[in-house]
mmCIF file of the N, C-alpha and C atoms, coordinates in Angstrom:
data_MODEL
# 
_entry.id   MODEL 
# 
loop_
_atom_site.group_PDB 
_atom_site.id 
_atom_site.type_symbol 
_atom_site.label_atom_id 
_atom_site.label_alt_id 
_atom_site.label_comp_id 
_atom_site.label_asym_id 
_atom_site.label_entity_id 
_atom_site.label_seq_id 
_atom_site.pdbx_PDB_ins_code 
_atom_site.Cartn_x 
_atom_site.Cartn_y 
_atom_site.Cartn_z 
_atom_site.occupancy 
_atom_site.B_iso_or_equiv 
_atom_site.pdbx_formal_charge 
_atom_site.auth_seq_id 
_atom_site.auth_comp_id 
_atom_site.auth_asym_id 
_atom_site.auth_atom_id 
_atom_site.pdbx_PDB_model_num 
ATOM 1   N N  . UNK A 1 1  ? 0.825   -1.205  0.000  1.00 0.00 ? 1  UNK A N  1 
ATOM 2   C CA . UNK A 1 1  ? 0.000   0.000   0.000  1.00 0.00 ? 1  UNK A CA 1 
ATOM 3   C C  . UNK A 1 1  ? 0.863   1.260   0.000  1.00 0.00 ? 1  UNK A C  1 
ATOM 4   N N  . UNK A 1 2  ? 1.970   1.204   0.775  1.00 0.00 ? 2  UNK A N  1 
ATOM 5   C CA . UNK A 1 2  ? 2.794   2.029   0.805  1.00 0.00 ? 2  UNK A CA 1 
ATOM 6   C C  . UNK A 1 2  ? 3.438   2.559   -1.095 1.00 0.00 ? 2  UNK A C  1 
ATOM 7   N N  . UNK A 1 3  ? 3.848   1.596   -1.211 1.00 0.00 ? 3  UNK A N  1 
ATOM 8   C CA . UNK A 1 3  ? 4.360   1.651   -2.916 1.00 0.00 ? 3  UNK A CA 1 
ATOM 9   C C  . UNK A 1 3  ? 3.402   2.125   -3.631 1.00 0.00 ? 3  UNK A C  1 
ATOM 10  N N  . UNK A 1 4  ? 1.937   2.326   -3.687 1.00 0.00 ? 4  UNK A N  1 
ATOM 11  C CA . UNK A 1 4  ? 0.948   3.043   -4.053 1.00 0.00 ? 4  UNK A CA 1 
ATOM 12  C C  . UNK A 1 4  ? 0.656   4.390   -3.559 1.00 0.00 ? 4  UNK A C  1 
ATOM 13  N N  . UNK A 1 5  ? 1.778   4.684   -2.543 1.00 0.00 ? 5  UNK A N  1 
ATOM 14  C CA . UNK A 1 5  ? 1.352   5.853   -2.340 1.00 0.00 ? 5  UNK A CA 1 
ATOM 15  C C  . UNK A 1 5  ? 0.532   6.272   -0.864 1.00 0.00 ? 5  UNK A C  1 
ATOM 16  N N  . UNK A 1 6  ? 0.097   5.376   -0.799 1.00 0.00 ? 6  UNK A N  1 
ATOM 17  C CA . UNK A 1 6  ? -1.013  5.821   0.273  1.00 0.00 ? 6  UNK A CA 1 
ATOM 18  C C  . UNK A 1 6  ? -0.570  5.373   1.435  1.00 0.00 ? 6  UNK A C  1 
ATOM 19  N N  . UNK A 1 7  ? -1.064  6.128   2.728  1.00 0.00 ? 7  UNK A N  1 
ATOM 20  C CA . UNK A 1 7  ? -0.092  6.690   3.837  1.00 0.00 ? 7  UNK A CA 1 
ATOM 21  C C  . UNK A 1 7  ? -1.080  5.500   5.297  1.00 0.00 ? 7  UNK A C  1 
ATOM 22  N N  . UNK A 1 8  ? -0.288  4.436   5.574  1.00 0.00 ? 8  UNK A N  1 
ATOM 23  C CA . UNK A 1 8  ? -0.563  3.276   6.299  1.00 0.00 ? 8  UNK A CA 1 
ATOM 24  C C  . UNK A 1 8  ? -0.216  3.434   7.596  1.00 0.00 ? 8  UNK A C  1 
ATOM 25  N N  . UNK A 1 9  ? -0.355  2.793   8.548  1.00 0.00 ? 9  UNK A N  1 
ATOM 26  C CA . UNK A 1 9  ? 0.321   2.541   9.502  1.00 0.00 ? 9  UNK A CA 1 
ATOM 27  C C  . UNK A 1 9  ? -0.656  1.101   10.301 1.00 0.00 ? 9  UNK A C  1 
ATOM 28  N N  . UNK A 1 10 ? 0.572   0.384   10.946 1.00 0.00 ? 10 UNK A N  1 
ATOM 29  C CA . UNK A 1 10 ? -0.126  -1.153  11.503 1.00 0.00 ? 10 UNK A CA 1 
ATOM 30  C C  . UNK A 1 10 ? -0.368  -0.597  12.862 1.00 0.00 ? 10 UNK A C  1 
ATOM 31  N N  . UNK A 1 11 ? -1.175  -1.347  13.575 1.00 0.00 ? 11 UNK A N  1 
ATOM 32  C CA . UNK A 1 11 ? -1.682  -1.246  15.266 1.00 0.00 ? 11 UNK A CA 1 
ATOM 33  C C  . UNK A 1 11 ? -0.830  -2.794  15.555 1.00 0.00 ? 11 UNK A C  1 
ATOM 34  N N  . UNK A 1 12 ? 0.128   -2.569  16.480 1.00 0.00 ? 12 UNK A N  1 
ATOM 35  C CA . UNK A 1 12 ? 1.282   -3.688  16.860 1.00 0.00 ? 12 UNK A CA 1 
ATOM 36  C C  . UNK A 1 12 ? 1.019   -3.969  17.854 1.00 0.00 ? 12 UNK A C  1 
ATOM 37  N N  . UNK A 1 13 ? -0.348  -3.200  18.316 1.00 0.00 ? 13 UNK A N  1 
ATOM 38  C CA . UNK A 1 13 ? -0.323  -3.249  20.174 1.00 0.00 ? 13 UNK A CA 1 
ATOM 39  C C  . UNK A 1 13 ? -0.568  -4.724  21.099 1.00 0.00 ? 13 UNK A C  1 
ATOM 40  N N  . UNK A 1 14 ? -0.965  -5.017  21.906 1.00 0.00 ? 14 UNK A N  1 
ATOM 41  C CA . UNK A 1 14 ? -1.306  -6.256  22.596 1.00 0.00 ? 14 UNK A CA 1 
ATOM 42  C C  . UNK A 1 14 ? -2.956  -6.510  22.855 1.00 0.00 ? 14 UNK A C  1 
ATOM 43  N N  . UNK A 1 15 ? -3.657  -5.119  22.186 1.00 0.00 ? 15 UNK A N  1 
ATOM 44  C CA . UNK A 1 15 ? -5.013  -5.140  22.317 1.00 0.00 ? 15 UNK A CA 1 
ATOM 45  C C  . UNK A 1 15 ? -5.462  -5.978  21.806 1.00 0.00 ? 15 UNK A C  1 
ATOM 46  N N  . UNK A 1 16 ? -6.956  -6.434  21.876 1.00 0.00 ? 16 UNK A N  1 
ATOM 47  C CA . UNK A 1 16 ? -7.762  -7.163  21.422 1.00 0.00 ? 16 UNK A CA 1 
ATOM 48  C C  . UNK A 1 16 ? -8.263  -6.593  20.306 1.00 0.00 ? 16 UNK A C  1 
ATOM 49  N N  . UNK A 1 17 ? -8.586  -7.597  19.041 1.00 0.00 ? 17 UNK A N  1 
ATOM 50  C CA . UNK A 1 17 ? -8.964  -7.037  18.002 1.00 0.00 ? 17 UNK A CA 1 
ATOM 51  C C  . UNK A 1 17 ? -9.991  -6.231  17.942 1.00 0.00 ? 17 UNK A C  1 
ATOM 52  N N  . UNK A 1 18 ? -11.498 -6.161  18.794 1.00 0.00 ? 18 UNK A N  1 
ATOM 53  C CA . UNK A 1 18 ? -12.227 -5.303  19.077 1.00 0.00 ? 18 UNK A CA 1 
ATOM 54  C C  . UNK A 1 18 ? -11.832 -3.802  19.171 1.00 0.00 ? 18 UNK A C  1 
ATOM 55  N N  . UNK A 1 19 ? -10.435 -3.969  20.403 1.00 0.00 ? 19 UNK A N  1 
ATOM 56  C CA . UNK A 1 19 ? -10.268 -3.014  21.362 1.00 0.00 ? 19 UNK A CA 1 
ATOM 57  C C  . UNK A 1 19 ? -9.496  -1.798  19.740 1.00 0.00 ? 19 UNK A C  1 
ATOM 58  N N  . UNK A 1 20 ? -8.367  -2.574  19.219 1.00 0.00 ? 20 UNK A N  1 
ATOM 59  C CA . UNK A 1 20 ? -7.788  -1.956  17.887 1.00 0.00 ? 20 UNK A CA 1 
ATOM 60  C C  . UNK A 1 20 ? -8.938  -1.431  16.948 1.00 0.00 ? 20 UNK A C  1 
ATOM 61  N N  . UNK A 1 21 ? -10.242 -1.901  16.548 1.00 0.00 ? 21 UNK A N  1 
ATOM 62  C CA . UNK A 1 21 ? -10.635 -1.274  15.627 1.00 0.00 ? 21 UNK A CA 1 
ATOM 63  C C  . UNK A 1 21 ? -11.666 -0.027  16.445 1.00 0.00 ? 21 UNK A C  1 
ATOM 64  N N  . UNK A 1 22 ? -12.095 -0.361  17.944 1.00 0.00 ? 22 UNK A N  1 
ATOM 65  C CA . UNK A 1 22 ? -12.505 1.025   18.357 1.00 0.00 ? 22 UNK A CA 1 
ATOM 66  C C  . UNK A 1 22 ? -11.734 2.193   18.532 1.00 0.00 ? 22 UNK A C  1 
ATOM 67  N N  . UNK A 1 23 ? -10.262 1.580   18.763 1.00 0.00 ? 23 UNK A N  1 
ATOM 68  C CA . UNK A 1 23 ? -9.426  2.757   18.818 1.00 0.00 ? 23 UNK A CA 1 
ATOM 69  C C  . UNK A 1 23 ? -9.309  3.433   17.246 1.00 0.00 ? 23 UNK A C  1 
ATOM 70  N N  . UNK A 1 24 ? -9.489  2.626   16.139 1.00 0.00 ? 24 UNK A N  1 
ATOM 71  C CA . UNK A 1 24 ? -9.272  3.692   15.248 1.00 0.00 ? 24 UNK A CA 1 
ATOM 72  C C  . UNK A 1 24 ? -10.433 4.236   15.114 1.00 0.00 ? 24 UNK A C  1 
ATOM 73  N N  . UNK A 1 25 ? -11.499 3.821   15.135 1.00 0.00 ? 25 UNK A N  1 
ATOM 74  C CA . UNK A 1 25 ? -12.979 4.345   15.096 1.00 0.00 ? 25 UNK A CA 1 
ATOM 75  C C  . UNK A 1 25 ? -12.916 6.045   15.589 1.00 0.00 ? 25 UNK A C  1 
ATOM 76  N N  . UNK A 1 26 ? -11.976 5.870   16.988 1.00 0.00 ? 26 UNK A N  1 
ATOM 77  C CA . UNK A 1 26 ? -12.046 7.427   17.345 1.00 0.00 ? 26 UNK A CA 1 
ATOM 78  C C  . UNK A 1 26 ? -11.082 8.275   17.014 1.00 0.00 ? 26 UNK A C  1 
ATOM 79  N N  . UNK A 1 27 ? -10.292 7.529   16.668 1.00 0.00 ? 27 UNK A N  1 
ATOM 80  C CA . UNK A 1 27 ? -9.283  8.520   15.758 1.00 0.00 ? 27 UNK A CA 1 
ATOM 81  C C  . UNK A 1 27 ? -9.971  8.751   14.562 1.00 0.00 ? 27 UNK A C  1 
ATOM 82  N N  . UNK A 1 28 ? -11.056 8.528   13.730 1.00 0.00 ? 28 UNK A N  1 
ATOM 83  C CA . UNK A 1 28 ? -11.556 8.808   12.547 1.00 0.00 ? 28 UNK A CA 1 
ATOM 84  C C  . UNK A 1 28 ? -11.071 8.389   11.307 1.00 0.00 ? 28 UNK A C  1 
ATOM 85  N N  . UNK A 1 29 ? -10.461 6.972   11.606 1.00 0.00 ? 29 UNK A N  1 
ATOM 86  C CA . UNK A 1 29 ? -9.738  6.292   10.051 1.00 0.00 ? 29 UNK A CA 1 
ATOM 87  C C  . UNK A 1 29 ? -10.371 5.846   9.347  1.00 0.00 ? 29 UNK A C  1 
ATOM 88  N N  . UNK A 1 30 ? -10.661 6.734   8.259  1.00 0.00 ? 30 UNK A N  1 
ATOM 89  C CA . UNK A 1 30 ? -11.452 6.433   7.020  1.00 0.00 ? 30 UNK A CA 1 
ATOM 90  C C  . UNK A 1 30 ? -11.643 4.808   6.660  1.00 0.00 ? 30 UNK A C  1 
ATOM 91  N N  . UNK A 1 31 ? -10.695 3.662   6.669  1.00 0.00 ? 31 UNK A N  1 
ATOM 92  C CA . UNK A 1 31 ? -10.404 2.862   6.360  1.00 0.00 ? 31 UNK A CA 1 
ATOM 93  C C  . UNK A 1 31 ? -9.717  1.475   7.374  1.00 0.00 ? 31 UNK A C  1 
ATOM 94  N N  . UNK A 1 32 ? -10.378 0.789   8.217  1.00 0.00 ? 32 UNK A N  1 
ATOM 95  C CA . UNK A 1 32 ? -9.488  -0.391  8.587  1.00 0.00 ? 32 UNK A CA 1 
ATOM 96  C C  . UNK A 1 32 ? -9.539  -1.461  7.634  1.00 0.00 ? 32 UNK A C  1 
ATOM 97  N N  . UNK A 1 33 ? -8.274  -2.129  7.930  1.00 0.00 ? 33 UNK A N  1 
ATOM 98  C CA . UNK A 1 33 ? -7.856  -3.332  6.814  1.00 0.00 ? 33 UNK A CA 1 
ATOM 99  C C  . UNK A 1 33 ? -7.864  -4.219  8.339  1.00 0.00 ? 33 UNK A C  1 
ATOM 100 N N  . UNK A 1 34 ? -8.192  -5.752  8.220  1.00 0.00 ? 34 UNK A N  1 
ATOM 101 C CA . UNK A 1 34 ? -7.924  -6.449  8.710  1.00 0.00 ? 34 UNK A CA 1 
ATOM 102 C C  . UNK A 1 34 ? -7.400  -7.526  7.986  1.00 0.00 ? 34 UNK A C  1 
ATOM 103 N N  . UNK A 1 35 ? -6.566  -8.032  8.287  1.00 0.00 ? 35 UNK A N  1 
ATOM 104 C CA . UNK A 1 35 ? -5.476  -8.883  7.163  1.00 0.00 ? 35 UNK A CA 1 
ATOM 105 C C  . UNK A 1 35 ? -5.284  -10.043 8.509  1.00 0.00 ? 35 UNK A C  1 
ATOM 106 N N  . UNK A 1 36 ? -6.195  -11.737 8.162  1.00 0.00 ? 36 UNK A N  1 
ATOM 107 C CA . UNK A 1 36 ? -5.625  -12.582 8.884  1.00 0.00 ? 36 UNK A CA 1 
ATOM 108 C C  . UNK A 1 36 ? -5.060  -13.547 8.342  1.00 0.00 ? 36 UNK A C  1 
ATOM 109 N N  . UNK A 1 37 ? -4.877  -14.875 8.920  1.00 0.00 ? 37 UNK A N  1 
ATOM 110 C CA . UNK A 1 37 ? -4.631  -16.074 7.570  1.00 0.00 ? 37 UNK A CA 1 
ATOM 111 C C  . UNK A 1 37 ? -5.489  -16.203 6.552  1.00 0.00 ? 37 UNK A C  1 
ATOM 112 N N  . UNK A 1 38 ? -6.874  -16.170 6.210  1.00 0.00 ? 38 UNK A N  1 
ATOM 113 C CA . UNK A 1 38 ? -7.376  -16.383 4.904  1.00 0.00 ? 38 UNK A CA 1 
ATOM 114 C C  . UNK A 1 38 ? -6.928  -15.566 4.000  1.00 0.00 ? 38 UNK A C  1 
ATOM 115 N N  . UNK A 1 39 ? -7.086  -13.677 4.709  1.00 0.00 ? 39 UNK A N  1 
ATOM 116 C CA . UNK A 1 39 ? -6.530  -12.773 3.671  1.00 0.00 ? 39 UNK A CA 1 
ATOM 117 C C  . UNK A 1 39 ? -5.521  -12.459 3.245  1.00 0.00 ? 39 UNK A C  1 
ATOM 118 N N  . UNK A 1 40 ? -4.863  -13.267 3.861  1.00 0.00 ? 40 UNK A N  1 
ATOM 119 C CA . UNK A 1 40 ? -2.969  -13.375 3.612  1.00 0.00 ? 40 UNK A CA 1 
ATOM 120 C C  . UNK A 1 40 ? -2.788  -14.453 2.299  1.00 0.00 ? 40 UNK A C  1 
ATOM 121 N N  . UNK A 1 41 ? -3.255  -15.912 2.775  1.00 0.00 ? 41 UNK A N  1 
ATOM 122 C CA . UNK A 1 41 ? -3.767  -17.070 1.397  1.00 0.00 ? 41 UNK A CA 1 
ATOM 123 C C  . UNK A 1 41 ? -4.480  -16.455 0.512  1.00 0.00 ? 41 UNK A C  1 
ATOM 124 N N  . UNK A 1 42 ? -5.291  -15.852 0.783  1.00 0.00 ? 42 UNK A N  1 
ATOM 125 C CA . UNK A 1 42 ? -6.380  -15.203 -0.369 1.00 0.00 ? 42 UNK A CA 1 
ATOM 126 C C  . UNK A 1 42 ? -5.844  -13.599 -1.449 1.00 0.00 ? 42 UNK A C  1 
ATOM 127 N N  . UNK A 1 43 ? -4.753  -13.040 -0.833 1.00 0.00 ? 43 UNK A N  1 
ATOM 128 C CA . UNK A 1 43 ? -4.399  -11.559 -1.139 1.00 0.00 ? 43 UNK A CA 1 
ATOM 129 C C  . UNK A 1 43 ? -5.479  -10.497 -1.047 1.00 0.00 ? 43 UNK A C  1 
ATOM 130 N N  . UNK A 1 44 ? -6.351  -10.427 0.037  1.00 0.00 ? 44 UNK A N  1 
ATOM 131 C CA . UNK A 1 44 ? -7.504  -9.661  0.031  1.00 0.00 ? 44 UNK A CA 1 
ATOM 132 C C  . UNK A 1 44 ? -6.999  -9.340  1.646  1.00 0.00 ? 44 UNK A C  1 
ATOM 133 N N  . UNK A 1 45 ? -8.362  -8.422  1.679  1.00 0.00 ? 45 UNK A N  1 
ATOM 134 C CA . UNK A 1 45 ? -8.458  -7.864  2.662  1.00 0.00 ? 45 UNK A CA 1 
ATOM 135 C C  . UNK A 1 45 ? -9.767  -7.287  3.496  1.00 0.00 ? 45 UNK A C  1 
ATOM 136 N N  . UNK A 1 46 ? -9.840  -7.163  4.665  1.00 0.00 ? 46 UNK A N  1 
ATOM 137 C CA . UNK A 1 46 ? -11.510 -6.905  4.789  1.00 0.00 ? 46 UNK A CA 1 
ATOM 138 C C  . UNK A 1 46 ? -11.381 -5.385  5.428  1.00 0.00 ? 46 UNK A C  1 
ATOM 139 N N  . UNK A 1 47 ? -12.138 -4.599  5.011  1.00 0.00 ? 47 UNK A N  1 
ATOM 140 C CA . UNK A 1 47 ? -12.523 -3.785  4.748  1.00 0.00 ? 47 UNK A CA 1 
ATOM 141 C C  . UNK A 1 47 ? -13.474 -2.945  5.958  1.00 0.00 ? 47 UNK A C  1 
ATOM 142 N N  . UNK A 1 48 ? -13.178 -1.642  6.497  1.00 0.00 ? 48 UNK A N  1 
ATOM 143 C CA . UNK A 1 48 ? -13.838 -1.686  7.654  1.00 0.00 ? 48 UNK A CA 1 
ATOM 144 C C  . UNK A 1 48 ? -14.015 -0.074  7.216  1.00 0.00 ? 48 UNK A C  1 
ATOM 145 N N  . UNK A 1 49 ? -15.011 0.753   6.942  1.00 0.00 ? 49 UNK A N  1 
ATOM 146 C CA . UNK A 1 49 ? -14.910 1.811   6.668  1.00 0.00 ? 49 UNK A CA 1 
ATOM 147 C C  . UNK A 1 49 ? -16.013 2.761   7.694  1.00 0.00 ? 49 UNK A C  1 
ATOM 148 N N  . UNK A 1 50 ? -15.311 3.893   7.918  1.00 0.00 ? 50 UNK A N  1 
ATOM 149 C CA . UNK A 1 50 ? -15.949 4.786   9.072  1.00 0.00 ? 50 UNK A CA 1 
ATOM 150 C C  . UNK A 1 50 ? -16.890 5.632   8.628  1.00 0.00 ? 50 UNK A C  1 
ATOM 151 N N  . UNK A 1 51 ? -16.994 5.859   7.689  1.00 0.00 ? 51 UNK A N  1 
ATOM 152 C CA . UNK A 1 51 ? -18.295 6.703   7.525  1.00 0.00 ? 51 UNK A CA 1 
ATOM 153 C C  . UNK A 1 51 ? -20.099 5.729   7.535  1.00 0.00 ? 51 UNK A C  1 
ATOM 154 N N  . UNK A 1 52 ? -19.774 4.757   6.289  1.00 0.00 ? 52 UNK A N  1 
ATOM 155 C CA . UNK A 1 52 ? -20.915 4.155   6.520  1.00 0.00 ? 52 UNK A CA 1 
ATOM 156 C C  . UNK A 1 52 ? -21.392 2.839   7.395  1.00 0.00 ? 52 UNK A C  1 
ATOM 157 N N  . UNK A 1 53 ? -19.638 2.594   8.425  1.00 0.00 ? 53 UNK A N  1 
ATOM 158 C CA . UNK A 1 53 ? -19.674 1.371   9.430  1.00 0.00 ? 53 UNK A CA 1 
ATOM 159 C C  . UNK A 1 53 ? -19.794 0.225   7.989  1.00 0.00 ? 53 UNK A C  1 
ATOM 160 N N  . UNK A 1 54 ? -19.883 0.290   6.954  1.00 0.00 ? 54 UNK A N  1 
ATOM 161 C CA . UNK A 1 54 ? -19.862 -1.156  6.238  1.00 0.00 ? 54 UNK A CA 1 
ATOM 162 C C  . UNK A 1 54 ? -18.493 -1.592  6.726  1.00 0.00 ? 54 UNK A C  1 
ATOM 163 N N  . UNK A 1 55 ? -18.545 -3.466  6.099  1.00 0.00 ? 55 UNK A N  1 
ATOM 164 C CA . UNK A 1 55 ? -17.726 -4.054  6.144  1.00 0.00 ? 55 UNK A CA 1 
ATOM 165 C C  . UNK A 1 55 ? -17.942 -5.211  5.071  1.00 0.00 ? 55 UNK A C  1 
ATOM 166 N N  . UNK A 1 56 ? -16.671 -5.555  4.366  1.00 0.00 ? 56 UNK A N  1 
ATOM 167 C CA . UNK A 1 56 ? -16.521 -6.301  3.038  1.00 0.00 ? 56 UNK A CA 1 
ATOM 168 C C  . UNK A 1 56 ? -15.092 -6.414  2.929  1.00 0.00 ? 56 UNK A C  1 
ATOM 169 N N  . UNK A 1 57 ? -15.208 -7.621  1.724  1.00 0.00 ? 57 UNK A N  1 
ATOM 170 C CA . UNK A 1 57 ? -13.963 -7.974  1.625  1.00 0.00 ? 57 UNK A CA 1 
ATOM 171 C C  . UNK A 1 57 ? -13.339 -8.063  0.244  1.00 0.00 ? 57 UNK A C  1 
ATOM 172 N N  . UNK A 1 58 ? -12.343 -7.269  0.275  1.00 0.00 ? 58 UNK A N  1 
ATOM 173 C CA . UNK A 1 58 ? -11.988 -7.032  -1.448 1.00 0.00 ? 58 UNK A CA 1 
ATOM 174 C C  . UNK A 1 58 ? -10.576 -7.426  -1.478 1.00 0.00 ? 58 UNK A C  1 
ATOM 175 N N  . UNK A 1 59 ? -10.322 -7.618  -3.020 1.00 0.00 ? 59 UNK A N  1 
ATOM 176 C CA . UNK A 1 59 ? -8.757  -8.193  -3.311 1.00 0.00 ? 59 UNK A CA 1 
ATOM 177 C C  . UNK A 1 59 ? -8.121  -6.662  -2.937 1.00 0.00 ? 59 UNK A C  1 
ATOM 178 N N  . UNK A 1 60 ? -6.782  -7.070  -2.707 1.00 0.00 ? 60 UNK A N  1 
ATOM 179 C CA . UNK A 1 60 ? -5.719  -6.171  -2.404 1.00 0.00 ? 60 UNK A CA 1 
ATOM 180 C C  . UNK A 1 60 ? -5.453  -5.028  -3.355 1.00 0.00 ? 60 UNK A C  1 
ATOM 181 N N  . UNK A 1 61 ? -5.711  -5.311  -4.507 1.00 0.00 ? 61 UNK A N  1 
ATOM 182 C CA . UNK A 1 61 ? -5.378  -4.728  -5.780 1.00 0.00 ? 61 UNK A CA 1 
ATOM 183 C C  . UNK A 1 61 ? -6.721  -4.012  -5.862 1.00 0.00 ? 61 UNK A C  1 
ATOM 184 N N  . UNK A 1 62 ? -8.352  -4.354  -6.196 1.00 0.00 ? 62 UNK A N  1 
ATOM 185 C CA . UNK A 1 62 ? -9.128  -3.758  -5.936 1.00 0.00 ? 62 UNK A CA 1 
ATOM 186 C C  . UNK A 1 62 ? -9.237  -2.761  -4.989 1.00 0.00 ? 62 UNK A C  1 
ATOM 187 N N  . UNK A 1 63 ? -8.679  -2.545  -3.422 1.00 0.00 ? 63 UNK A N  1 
ATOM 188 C CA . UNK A 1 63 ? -8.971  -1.853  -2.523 1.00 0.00 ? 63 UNK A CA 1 
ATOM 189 C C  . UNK A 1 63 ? -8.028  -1.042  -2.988 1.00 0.00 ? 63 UNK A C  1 
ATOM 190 N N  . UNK A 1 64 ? -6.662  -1.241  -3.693 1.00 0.00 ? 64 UNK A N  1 
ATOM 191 C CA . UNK A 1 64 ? -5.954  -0.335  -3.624 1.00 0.00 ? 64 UNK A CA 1 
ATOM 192 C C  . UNK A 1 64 ? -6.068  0.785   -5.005 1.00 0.00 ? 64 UNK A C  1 
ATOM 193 N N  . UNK A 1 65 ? -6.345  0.245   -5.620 1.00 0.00 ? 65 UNK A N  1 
ATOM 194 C CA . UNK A 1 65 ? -7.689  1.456   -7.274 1.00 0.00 ? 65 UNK A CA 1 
ATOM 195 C C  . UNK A 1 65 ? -8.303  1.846   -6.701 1.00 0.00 ? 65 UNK A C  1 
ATOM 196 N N  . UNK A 1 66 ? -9.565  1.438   -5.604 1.00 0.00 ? 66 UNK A N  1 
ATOM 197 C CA . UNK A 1 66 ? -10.141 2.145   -5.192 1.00 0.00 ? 66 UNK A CA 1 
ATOM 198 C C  . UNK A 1 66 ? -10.482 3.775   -4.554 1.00 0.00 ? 66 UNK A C  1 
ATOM 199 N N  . UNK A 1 67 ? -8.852  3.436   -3.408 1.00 0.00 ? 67 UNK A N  1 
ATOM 200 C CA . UNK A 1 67 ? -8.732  4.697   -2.819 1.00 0.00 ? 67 UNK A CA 1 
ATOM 201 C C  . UNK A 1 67 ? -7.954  5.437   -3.278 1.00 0.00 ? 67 UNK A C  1 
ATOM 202 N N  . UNK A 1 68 ? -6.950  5.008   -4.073 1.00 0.00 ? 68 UNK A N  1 
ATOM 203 C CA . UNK A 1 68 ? -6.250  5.867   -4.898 1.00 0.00 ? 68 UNK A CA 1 
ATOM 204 C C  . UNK A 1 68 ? -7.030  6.362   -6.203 1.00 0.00 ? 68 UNK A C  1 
ATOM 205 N N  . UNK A 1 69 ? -8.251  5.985   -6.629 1.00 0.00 ? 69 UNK A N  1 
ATOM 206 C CA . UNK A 1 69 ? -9.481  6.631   -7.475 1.00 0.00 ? 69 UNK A CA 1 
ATOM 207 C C  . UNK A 1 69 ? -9.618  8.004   -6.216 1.00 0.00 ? 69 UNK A C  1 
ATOM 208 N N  . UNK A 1 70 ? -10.309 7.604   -5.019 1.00 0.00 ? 70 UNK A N  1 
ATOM 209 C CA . UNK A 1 70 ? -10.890 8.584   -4.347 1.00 0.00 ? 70 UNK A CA 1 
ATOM 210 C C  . UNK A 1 70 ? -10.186 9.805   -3.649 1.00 0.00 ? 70 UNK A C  1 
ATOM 211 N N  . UNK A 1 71 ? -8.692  9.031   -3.614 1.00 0.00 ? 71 UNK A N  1 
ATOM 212 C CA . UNK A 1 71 ? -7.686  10.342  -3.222 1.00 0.00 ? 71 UNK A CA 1 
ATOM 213 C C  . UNK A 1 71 ? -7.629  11.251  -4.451 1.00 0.00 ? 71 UNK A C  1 
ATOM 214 N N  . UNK A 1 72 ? -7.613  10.962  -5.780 1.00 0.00 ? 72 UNK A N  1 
ATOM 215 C CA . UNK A 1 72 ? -7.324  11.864  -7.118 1.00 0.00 ? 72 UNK A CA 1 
ATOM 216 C C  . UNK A 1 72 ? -9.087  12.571  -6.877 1.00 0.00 ? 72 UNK A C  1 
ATOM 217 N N  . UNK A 1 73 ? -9.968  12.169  -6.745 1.00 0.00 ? 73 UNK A N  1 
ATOM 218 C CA . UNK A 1 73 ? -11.178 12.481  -7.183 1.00 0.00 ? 73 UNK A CA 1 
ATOM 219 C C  . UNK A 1 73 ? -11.208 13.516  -5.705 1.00 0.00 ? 73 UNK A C  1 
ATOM 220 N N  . UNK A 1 74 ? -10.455 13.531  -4.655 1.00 0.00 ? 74 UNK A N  1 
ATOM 221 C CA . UNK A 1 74 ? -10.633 14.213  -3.651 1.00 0.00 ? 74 UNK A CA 1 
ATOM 222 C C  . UNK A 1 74 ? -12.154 14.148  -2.981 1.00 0.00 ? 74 UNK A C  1 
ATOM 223 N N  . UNK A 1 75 ? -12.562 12.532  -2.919 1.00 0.00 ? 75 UNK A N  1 
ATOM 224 C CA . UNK A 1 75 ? -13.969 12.705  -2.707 1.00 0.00 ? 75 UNK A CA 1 
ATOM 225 C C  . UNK A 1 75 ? -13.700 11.846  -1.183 1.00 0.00 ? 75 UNK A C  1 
ATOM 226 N N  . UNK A 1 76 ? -12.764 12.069  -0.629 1.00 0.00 ? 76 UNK A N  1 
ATOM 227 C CA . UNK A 1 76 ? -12.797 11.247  0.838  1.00 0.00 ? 76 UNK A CA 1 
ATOM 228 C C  . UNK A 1 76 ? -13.529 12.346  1.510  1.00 0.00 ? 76 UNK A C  1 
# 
């Protein structure tokens, strides 16, 4: 994601996976990725987005057109 440009960072902490995606919830991250063993075998990723709370799961390559569509279109 990085090599695309777009500006990442991992949660390394000892929290519980709950506890990690409420913490970004209040920081306001447009975007969580959760990446486990399937989406690692699979090259996808699931998808956790803060505005409309959806959640889905898209290939790696798909998610990454995506937001790099919406960063040029400036529609985040």
């Amino acid at each position: 994601l990085k090599d695309a440009g777009l500006r990442v960072t991992r949660d390394e902490s000892d929290d519980s996976l709950n506890k990690k995606i409420r913490n970004a919830e209040k920081l306001k991250i447009p975007y969580i990725l959760i990446v486990g063993e399937k989406e690692q075998t699979d090259n996808s990723v699931s998808v956790r987005e803060y505005r409309s709370k959806e959640q889905y799961v898209l290939d790696l390559g798909e998610f990454t057109d995506k937001v790099s569509k919406e960063y040029k279109e400036r529609s985040l």
